[in-house]
C-alpha positions in Angstrom: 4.9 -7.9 -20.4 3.2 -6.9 -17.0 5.0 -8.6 -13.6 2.5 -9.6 -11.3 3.3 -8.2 -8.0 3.2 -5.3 -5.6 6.3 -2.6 -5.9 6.4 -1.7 -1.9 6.5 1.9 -1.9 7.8 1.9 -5.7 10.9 0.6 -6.5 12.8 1.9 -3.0 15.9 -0.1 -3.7 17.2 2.4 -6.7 14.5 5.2 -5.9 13.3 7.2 -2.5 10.6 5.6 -1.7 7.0 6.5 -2.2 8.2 9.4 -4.3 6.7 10.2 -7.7 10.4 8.6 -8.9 10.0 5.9 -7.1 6.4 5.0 -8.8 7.5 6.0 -12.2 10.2 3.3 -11.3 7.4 0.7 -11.0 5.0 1.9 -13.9 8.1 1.8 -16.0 9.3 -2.5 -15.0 5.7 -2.9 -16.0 4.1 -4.0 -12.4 0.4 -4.7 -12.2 0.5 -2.9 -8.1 2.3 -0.6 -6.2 1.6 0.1 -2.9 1.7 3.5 -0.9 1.5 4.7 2.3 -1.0 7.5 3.9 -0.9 10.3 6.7 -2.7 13.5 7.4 -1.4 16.9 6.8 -2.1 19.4 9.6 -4.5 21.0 7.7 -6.1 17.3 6.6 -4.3 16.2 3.3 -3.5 13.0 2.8 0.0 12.6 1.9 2.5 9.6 1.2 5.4 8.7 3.6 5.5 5.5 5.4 6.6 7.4 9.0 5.0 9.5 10.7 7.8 11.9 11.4 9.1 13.3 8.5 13.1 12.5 10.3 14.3 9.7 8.1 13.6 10.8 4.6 13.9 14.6 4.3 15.9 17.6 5.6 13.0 18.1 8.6 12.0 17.2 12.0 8.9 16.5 13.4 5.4 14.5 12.8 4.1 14.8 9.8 0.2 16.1 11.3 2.3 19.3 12.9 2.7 20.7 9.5 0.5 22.3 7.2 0.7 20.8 2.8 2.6 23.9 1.9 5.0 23.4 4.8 5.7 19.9 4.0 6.2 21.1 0.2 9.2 23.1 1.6 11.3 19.9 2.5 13.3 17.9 0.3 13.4 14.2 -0.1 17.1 13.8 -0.6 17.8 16.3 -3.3 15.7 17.1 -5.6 12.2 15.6 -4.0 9.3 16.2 -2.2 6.6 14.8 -0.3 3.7 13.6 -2.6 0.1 14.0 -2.1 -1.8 11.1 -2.6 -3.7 12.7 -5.3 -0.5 12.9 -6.6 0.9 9.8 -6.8 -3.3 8.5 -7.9 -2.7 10.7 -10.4 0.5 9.5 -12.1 -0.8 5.7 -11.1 -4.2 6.7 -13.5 -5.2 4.1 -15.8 -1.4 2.5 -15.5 -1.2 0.4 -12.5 -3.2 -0.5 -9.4 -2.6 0.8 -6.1 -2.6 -0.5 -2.7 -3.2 2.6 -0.1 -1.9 1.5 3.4 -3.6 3.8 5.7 -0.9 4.4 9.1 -1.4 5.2 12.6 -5.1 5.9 11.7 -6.0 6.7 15.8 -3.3 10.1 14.8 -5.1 11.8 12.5 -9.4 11.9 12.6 -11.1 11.4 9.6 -8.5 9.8 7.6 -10.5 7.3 6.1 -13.0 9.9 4.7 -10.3 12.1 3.4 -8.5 8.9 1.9 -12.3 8.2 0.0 -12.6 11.9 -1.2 -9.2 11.7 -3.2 -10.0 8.3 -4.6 -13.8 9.7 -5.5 -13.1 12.2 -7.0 -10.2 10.9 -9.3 -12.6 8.1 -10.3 -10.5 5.5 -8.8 -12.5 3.3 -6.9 -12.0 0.5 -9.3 -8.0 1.1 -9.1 -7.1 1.3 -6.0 -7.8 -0.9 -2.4 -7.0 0.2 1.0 -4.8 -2.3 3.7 -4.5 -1.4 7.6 -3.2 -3.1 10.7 -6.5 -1.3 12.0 -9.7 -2.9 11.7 -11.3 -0.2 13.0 -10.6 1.9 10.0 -11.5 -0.6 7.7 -14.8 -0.7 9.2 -15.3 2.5 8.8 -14.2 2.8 4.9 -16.8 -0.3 4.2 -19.6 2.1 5.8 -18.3 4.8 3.4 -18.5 2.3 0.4 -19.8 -1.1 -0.8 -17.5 -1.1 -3.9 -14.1 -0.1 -2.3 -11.8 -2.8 -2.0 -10.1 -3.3 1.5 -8.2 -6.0 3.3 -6.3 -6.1 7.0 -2.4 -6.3 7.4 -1.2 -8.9 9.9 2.3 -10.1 10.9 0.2 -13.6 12.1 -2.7 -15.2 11.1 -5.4 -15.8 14.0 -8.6 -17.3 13.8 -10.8 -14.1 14.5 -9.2 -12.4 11.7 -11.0 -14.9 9.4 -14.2 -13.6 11.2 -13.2 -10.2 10.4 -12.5 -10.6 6.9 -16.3 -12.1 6.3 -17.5 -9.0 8.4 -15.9 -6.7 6.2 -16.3 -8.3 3.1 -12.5 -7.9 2.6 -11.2 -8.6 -1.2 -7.3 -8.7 0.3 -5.4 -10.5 3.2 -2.3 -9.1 3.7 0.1 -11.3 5.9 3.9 -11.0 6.5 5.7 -13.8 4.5 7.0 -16.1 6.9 3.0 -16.2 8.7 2.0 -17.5 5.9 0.7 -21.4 5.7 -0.9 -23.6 3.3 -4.2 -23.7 4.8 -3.8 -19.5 4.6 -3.4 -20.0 0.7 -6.5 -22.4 0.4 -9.0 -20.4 2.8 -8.4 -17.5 0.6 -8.5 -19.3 -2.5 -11.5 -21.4 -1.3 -13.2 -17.5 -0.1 -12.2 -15.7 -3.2 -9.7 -13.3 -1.4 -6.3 -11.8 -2.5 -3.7 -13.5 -0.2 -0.8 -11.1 -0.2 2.7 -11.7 0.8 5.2 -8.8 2.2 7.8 -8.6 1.9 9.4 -11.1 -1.1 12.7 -10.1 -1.4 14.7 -13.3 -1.1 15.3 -15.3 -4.3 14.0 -18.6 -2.9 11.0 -16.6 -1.6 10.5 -15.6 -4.6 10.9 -19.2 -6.2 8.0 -19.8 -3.2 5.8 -17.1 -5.0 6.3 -18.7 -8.5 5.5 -22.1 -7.0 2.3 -20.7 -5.8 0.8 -18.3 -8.1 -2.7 -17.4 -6.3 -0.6 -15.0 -3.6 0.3 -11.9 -4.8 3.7 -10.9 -3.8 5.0 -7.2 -2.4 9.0 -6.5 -3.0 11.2 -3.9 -2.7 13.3 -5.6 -5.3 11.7 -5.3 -8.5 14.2 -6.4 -11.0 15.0 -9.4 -9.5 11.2 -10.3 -8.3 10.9 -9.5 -12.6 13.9 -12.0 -13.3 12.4 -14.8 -11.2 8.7 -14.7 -12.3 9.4 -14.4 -15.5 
């Protein structure tokens, strides 16, 4: 039986996240999304961490855009790891479960969004995949690049202009931060056929919330006990 709900950056509780473990993890508890995160190599790969600096989750220093794919390759995420591509991690994802790319820091690295398209073009994945950013700006630029490509903006708080942007964009997703999220949030998207989602839901009785209201699509790093509460 599929869960409904987003694994944030795969199942980062028991796994690193957004490795190729990590999103096996999810495939495997039978989630319907998983959500990733995107950067630029120095020679213009997209690849998945969630920093920019490559510090926190390998044996390196330094910003991700300084080094080149293969260089990257050469670190280790804890042991026995490495940093994915995101053809990579669309690749294992294929056919099995729908991802959310969250594009980061998009002012660091020029052309992301183009890059970003290419991979998901060429893999076939239009239809499996939609794009979130705290930057509209990108987003804009990604519906000039496609009518069919889903998107949707991430915000901590809801404000009346991002309503407006969501109609300018023709956004399928509104991703908010749990505790900005109201009741009026959940019937304008219901009302405007858009995917309210909720990050992160990692609390039991925010889960029970989530249960209670089944249009909002949930995001949570804890994926066996989001599965036990659902379900």
């Amino acid at each position: 039986m599929q869960i409904r709900g987003i694994a944030h950056r795969g199942y980062p509780v028991k796994y690193p996240e957004n490795t190729l473990s990590s999103f096996q993890a999810a495939i495997d508890l039978g989630f319907t999304h998983m959500e990733l995160d995107v950067h630029l190599s120095k020679d213009g790969v997209p690849v998945v961490m969630h920093d920019d600096k490559i510090d926190r989750m390998t044996n390196g220093v330094g910003e991700i855009r300084d080094y080149t794919l293969q260089e990257l390759k050469r670190f280790n995420v804890q042991e026995d790891e490495q940093i994915p591509t995101l053809q990579e991690a669309l690749e294992l994802a294929k056919d099995r479960i729908i991802v959310s790319i969250e594009l980061k820091k998009t002012h660091l690295y020029k052309g992301i969004e183009e890059k970003v398209f290419q991979v998901i073009e060429e893999l076939d994945m239009v239809d499996q995949v939609y794009i979130i950013s705290f930057h509209y700006a990108a987003l804009k630029k990604l519906r000039k690049l496609s009518n069919e490509l889903e998107l949707g903006p991430v915000v901590n708080r809801v404000k009346r202009s991002h309503f407006r942007q969501l109609k300018r964009i023709n956004a399928e997703y509104f991703a908010v931060r749990f505790d900005g999220i109201k009741g009026k949030h959940i019937e304008w998207c219901q009302n405007n056929d858009v995917q309210l989602v909720a990050w992160k839901v990692n609390d039991q009785d925010e889960m029970h919330f989530i249960k209670q209201n089944p249009s909002i699509l949930a995001t949570t790093d804890e994926l066996e006990k989001y599965k036990t509460v659902i379900l």
